[in-house]
C-alpha positions as CSV (number, residue, x, y, z in Angstrom):
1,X,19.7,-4.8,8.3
2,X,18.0,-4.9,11.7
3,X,18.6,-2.0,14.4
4,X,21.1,-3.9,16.5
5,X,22.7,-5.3,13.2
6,X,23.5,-1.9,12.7
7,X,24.8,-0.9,16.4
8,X,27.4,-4.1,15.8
9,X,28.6,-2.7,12.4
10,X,29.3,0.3,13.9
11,X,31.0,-0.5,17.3
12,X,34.2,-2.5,14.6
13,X,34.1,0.5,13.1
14,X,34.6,2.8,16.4
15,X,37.4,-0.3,17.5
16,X,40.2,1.5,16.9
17,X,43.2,3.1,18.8
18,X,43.1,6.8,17.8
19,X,45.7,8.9,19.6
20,X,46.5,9.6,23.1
21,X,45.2,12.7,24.7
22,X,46.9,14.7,27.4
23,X,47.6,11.9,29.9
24,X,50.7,10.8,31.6
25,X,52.5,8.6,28.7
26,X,52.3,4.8,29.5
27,X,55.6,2.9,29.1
28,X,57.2,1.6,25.3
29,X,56.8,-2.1,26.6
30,X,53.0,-1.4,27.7
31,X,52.6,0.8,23.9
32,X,54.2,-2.5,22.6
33,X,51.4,-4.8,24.4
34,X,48.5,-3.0,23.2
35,X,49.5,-2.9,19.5
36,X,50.3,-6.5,19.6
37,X,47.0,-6.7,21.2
38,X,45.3,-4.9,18.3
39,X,46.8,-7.1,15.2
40,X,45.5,-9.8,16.8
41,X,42.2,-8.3,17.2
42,X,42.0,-7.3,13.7
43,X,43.0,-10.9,12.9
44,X,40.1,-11.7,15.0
45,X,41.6,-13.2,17.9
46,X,40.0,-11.7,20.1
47,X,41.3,-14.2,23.7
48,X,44.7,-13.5,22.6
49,X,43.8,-9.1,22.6
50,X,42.2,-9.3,25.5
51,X,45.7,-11.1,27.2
52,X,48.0,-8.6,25.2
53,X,45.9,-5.6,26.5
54,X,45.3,-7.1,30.0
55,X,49.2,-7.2,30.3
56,X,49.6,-3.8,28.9
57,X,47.7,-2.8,32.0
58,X,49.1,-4.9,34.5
59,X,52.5,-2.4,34.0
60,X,50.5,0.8,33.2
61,X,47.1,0.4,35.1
62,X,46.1,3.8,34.3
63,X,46.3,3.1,30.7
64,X,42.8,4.0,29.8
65,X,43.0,2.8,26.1
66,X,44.3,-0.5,26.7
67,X,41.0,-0.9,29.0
68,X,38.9,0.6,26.1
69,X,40.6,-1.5,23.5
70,X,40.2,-4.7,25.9
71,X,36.5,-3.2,26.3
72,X,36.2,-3.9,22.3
73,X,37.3,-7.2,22.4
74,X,35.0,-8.5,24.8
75,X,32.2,-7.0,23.2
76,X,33.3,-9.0,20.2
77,X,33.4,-11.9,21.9
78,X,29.8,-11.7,23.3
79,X,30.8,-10.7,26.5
80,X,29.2,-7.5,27.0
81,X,29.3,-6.9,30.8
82,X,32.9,-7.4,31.1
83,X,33.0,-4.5,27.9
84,X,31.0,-2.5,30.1
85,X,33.3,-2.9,33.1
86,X,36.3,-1.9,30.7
87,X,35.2,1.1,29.3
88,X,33.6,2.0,32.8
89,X,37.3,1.8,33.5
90,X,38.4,4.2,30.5
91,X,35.7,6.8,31.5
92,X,37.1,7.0,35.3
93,X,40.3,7.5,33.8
94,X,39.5,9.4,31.0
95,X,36.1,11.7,30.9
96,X,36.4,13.1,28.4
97,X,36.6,10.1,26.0
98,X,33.0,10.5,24.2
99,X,34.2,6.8,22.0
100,X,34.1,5.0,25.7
101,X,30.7,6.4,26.7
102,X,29.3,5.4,22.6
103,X,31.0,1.6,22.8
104,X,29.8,1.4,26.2
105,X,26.1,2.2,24.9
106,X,26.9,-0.1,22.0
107,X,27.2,-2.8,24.5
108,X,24.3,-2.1,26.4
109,X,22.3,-1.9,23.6
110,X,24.0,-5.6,22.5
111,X,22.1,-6.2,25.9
112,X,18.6,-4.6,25.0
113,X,19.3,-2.2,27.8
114,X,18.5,0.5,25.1
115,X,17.5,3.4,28.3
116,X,20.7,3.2,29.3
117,X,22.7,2.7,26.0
118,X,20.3,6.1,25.3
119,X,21.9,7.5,28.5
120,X,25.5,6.8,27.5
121,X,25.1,8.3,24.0
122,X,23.4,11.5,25.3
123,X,26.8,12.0,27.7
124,X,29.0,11.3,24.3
125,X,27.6,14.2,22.3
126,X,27.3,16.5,25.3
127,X,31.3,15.7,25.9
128,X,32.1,16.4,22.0
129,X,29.0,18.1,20.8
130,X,30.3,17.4,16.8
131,X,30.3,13.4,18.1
132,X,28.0,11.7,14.8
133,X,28.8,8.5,16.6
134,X,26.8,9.2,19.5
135,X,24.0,11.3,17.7
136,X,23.7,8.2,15.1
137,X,23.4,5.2,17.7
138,X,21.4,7.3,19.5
139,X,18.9,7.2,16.8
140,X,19.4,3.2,16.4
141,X,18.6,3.2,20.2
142,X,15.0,5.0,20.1
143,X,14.5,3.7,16.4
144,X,14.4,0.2,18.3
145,X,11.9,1.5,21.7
146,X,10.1,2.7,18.8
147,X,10.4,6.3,19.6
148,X,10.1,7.0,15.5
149,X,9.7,11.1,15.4
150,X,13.0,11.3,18.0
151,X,14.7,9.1,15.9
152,X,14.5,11.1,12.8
153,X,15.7,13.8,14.8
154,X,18.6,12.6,15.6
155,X,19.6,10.8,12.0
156,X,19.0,14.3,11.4
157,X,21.8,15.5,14.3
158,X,23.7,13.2,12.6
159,X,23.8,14.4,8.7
160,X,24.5,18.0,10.4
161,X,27.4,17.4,11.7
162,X,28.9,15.0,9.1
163,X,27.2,15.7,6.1
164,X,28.3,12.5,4.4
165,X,27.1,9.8,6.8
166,X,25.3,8.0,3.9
167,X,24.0,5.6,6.4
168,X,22.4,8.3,8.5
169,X,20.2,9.5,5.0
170,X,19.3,6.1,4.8
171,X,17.5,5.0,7.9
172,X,16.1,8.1,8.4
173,X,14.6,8.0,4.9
174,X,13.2,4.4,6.0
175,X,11.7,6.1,8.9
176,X,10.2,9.1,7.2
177,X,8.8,6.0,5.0
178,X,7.1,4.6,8.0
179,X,5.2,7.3,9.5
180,X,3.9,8.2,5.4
181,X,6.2,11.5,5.0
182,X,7.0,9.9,1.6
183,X,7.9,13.1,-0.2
184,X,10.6,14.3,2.7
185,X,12.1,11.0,2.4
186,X,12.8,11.0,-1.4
187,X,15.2,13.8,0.0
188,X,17.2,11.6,1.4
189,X,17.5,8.8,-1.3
190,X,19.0,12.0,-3.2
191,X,21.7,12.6,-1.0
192,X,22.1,9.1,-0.7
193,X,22.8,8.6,-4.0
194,X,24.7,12.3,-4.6
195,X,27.0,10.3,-1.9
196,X,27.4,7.3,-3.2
197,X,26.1,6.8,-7.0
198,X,26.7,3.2,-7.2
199,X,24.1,1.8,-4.0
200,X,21.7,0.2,-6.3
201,X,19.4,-0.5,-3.3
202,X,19.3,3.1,-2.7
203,X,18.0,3.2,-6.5
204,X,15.8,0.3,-5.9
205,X,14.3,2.2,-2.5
206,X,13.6,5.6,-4.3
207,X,12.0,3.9,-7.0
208,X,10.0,2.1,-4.4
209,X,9.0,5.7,-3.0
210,X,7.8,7.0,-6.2
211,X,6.2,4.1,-6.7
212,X,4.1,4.0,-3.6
213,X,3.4,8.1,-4.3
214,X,1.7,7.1,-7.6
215,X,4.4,8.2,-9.7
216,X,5.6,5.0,-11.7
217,X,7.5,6.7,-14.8
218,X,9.8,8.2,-11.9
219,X,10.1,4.7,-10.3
220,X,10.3,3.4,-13.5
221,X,13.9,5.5,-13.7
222,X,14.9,4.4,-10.6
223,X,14.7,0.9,-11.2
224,X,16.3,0.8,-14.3
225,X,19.4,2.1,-12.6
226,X,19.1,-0.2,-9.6
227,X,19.5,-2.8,-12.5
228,X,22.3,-1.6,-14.5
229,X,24.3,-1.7,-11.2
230,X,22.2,-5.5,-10.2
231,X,21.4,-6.8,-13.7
232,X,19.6,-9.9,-11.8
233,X,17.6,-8.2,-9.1
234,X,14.4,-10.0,-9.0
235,X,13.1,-7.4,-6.8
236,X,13.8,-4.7,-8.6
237,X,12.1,-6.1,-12.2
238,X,9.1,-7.5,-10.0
239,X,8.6,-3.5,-8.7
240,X,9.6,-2.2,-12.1
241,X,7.0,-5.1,-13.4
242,X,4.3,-2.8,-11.4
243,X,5.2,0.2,-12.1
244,X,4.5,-1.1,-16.1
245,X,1.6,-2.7,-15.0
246,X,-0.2,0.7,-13.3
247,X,0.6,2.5,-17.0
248,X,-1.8,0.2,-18.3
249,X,1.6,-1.3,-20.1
250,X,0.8,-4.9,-19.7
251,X,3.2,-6.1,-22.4
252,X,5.8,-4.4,-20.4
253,X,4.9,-5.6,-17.0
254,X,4.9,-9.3,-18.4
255,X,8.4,-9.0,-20.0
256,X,9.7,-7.8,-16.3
257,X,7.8,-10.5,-14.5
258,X,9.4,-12.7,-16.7
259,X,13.1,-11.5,-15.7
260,X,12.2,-11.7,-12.3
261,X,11.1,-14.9,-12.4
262,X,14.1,-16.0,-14.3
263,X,16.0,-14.7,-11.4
264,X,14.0,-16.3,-9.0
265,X,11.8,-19.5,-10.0
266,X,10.3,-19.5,-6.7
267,X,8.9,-15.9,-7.1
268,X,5.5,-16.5,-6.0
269,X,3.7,-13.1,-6.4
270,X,5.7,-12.3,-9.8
271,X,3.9,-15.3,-11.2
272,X,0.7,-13.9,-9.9
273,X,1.3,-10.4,-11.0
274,X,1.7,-12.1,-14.4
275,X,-0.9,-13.4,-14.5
276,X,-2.9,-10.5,-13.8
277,X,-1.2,-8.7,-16.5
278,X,-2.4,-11.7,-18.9
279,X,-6.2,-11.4,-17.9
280,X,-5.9,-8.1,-18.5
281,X,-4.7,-8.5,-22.0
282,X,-7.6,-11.4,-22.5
283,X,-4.9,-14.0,-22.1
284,X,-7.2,-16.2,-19.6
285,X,-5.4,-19.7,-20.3
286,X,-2.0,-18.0,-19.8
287,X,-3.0,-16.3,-16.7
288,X,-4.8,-19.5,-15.0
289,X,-1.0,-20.7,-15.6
290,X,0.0,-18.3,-13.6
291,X,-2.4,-18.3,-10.6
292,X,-1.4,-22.0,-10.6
293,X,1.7,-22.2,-10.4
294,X,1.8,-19.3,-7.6
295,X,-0.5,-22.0,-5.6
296,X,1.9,-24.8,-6.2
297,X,4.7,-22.5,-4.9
298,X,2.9,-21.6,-2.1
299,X,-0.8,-23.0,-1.5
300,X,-1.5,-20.8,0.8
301,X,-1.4,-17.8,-1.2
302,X,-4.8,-15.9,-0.9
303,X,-4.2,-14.1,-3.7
304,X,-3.9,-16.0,-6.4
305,X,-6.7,-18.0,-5.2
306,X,-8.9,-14.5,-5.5
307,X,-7.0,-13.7,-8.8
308,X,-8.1,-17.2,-10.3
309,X,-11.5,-16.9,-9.0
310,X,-12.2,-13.5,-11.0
311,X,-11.1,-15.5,-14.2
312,X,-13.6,-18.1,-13.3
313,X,-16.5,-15.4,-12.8
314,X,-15.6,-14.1,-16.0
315,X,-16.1,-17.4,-18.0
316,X,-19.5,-17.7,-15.9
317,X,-18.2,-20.9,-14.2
318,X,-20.0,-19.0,-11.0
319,X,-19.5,-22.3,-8.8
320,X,-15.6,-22.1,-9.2
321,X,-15.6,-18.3,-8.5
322,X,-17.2,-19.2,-5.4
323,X,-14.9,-22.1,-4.5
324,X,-11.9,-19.8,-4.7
325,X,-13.3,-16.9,-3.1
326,X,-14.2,-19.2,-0.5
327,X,-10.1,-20.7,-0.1
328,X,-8.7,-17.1,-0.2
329,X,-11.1,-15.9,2.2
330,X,-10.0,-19.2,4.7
331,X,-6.7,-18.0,4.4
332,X,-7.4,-14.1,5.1
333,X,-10.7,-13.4,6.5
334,X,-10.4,-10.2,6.6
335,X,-9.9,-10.0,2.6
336,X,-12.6,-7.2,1.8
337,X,-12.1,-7.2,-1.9
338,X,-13.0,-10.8,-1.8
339,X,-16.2,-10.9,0.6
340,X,-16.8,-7.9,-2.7
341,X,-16.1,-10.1,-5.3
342,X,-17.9,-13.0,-3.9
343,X,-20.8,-10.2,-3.6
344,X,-20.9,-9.9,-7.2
345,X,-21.2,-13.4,-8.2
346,X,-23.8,-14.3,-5.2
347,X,-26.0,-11.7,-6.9
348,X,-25.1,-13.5,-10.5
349,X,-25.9,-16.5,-9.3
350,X,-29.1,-15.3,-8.7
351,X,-28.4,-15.5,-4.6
352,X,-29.8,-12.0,-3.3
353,X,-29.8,-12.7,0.4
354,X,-26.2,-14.1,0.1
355,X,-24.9,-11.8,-1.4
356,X,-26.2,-9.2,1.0
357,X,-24.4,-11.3,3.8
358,X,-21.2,-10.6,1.3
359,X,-21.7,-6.6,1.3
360,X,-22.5,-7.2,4.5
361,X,-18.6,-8.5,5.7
362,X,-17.3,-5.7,3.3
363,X,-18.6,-3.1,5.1
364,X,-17.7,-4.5,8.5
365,X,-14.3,-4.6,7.4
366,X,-14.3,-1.7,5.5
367,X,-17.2,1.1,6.7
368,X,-15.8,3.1,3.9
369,X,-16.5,1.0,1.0
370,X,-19.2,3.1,-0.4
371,X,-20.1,0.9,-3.1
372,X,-20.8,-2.1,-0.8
373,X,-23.1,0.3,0.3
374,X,-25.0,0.8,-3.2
375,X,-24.9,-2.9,-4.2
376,X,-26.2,-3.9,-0.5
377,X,-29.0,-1.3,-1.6
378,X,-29.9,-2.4,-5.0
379,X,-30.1,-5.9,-3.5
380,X,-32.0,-5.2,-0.4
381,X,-34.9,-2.9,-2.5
382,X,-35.4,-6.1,-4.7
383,X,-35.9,-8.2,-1.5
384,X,-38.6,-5.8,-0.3
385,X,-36.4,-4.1,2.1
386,X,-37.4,-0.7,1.5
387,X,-35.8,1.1,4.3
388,X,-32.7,-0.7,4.6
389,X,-32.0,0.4,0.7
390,X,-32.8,3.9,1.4
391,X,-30.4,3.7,4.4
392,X,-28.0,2.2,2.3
393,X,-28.2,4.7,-0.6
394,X,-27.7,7.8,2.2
395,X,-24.5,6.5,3.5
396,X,-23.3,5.4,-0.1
397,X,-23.7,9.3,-0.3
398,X,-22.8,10.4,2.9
399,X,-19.3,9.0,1.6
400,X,-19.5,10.0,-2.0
401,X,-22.1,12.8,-2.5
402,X,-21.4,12.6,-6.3
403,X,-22.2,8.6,-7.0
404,X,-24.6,8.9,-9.5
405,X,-26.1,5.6,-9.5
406,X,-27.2,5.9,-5.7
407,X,-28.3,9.7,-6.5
408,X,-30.6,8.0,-9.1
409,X,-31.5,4.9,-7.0
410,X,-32.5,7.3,-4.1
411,X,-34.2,9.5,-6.0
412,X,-36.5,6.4,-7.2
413,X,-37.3,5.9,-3.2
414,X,-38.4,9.5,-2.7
415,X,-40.4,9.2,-6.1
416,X,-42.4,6.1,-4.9
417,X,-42.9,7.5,-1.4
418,X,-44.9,10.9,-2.8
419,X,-42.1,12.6,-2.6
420,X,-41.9,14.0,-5.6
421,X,-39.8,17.3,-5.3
422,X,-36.9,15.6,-3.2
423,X,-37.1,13.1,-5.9
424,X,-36.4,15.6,-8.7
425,X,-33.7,17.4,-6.7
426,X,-31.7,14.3,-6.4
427,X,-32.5,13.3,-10.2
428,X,-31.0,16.7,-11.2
429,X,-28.1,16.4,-9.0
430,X,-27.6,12.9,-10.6
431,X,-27.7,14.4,-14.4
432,X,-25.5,17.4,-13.0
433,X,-22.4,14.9,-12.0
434,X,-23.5,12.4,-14.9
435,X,-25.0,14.0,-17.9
436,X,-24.8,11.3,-20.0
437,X,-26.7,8.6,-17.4
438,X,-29.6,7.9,-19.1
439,X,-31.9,6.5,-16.7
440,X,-31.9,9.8,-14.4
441,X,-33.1,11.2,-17.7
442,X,-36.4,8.9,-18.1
443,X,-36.9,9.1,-14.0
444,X,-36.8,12.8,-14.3
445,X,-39.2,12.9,-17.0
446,X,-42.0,10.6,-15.3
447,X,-41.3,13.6,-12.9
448,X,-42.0,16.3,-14.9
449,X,-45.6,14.1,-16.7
450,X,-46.8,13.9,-12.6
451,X,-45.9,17.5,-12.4
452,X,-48.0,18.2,-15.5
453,X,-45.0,19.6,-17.5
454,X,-45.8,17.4,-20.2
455,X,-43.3,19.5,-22.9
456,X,-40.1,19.1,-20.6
457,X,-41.4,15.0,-20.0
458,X,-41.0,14.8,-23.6
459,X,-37.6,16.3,-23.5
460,X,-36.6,14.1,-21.1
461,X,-37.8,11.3,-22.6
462,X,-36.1,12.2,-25.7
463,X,-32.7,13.0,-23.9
464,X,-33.0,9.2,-22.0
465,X,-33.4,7.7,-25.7
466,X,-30.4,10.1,-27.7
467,X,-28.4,8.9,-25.0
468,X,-29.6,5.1,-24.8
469,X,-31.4,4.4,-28.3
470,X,-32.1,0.5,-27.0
471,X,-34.4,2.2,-24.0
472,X,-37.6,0.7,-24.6
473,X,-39.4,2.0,-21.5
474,X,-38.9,5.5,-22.6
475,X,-39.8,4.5,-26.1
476,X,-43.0,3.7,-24.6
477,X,-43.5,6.5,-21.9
478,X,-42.8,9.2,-24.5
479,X,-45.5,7.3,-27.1
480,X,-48.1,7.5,-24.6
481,X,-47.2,11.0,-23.8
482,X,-47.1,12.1,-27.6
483,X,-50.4,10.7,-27.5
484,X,-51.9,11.9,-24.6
485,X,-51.0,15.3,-26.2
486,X,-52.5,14.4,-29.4
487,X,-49.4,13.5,-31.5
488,X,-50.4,10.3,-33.1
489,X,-48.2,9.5,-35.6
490,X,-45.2,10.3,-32.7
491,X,-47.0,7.9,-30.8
492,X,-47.3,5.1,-33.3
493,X,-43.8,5.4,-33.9
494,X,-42.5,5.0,-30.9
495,X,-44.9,2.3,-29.6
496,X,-43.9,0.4,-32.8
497,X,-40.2,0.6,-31.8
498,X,-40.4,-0.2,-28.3
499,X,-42.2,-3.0,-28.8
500,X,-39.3,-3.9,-31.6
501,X,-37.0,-3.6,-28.7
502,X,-38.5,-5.2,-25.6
503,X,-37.7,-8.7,-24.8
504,X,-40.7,-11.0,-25.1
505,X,-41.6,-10.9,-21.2
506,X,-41.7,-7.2,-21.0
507,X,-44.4,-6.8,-18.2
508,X,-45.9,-3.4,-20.2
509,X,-45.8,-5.6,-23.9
510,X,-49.9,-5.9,-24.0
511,X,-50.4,-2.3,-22.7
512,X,-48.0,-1.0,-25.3
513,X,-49.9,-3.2,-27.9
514,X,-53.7,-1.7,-27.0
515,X,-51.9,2.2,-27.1
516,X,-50.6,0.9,-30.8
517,X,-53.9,-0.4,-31.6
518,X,-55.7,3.2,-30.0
519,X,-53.3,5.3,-32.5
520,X,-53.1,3.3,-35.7
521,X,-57.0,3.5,-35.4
């Protein structure tokens, strides 16, 4: 419900004739006028009120409720000036009447005039300072100029002096929502629901809240009330769906899509969320189903278009990928996790420079994507572009000083440029964060053999192999170390097994052949 939604349900609320304060007493025939004039407001005749109370005023013209009453009739019937006039009326009659300043902010906040509908509220809770009207529609008032914090405030004004006001809780706890206080605001869902146990969208909008602060068993509750109370809430089995679905509970996740979408065929992104849930369970075929039919819902649905391209990448149909990376990015160019995706297959597909022009768009969208910066990296050293890897590597790091794979990949740079030392401070730093990485291992080692630490090369050497038995090059390295220090038999051995485990265009195969030939001699 929208702010001036709100102001509207209120305002019927406020519409009715409390009693008379001190004033001189109007006539029996005027009394008789204006509560003939409020059943037929309640019936919703609202021409023949305004007649009943205009006549009620014609013999009692100082009867400021009649004009407040009339006031409310107007306002129902769209004519909010002439309810301004009337309860202008009431307050030169009456002061003290903080209802006549609150209705007459109602209607000119009806009339977007929300300064001075802010104006009229401020004088009804300085005339009765206990006024939750006024300190509530207030709030509505600066909620709509956008005045957030203020706003909260005075929801807050509000629950102080009527502890009860459930809708009070409510918005405020949508505000607290929108400026990220997500932890206040789960407050306030609680007294929502202390007040009034059966709101199931006050379930549904705590679960949402734990949900969004990464806590989905707690949502997880929270929806499953929200449908005991709505047993066919799409929304609520969608969320719940999620919730499932970040546990790692696929099965789950499915079985909630499913009610969700039995509630509501037209659910596009429960069918995609389905399907996601499917890939991730290997069920491509069912999944593809999915993503289909979220396009034939709604063809212009980036995701799924992303979401079907991933399953093409993964059966190597590379061309497809590309095709759909290509319809979701139409749709939202600024889709970083696709330019990323489409990244991945460019380089795949064998299409360095591509690919770069992928990372590239990730990084212009998202300068934080430290990743992008690796892969840009990796892709840019194979292309010859020394500098622009080692620049990419830095501020991969810059980001996230513990990625191991750029502390490695950096460390390679330094090595090849003579600079050996920074070279082994990085590898260490990369074994320090990833122990069991064996590359940084191997690297480290052709370190220590430059160095002339030939014993802790060899250990090295053997640490890259324990930890990646299929390494060939380190196979070889260590064999021409073992013989270099005179342990032949070492040597042969591990000669023999690298070349066992090389593929046939290992660049090194004929070198490694000639050592095998030097220590079998």
């Amino acid at each position: 419900m929208n702010v001036m939604n709100r102001i509207m349900l209120l305002a019927v609320l406020l519409s009715c004739p409390p009693s008379l304060s001190a004033q001189e007493e109007p006539p029996q025939n005027a009394k008789d006028l204006l509560n003939k004039g409020y059943a037929s407001y309640q019936k919703g005749l609202y021409q023949d009120a305004i007649d009943s109370y205009t006549e009620a005023i014609q013999i009692f013209p100082n009867y400021w409720l009649a004009y407040r009453l009339r006031g409310d009739a107007k306002r129902q019937s769209k004519d909010n000036e002439g309810a301004i006039s009337d309860y202008t009326s009431t307050i030169k009659i009456n002061p003290n009447d903080a209802t006549a300043y609150n209705l007459r902010g109602v209607a000119w906040s009806n009339l977007k005039d929300h300064g001075k509908a802010i104006t009229d509220y401020t004088k009804a809770v300085s005339v009765n300072r206990n006024y939750h009207w006024g300190y509530y529609n207030r709030a509505l008032s600066l909620e709509a100029l956008g005045k957030v914090e203020e706003a909260i405030a005075d929801y807050g004004r509000t629950v102080a002096v009527d502890p009860s006001y459930v809708n009070a809780y409510f918005y405020r706890a949508l505000l607290l929502e929108k400026v990220g206080k997500l932890n206040v605001a789960v407050d306030d869902w609680s007294s929502v629901l202390l007040i009034r146990p059966a709101m199931a969208n006050a379930w549904y909008n705590r679960g949402f809240n734990y949900y969004r602060q990464g806590k989905p068993l707690l949502a997880i509750s929270d929806l499953t009330r929200a449908l005991m109370l709505k047993p066919t809430d799409p929304e609520s089995y969608y969320l719940r769906g999620d919730s499932w679905r970040t546990l790692e509970d696929y099965h789950g996740a499915i079985l909630d899509y499913d009610q969700a979408i039995k509630s509501n065929p037209k659910y596009v992104a429960a069918y995609n969320n389905r399907g996601i849930s499917r890939q991730a369970l290997g069920d491509l075929k069912g999944a593809l189903e999915d993503f289909n039919q979220s396009l034939i819902l709604n063809p212009k649905y980036y995701r799924a278009y992303f979401n079907r391209g991933t399953i093409k990448a993964e059966k190597n149909d590379y061309a497809g990928a590309v095709k759909d990376f290509h319809r979701s990015l139409k749709i939202h160019p600024n889709y970083s996790t696709a330019w990323f995706e489409l990244g991945l297959v460019h380089e795949n597909m064998g299409e360095q420079i591509e690919a770069i022009k992928d990372y590239d768009q990730v990084l212009k969208l998202d300068p934080k994507e430290y990743v992008a910066y690796y892969n840009r990296g990796r892709l840019r050293k194979l292309t010859g572009n020394l500098n622009g890897a080692f620049e990419d590597y830095r501020a991969c790091l810059k980001l996230k000083p513990t990625y191991y794979r750029a502390l490695n990949n950096l460390g390679t740079i330094y090595y090849n440029r003579g600079d050996v030392e920074e070279g082994l401070k990085l590898y260490e730093k990369c074994i320090q964060v990833a122990p069991d990485f064996f590359l940084a291992y191997y690297n480290r080692a052709m370190v220590w053999e430059k160095k002339g630490n030939n014993s802790k090369a060899i250990a090295d050497y053997s640490a890259s192999i324990q930890l990646n038995p299929q390494a060939y090059n380190s196979l070889y390295s260590r064999g021409l170390l073992r013989e270099k220090t005179g342990d032949k038999e070492g040597a042969k051995l591990d000669l023999m097994k690298a070349l066992q485990l090389a593929p046939t265009v290992w660049l090194d195969r004929e070198k490694a052949k000639e050592a095998l030939d030097r220590v079998s001699r």
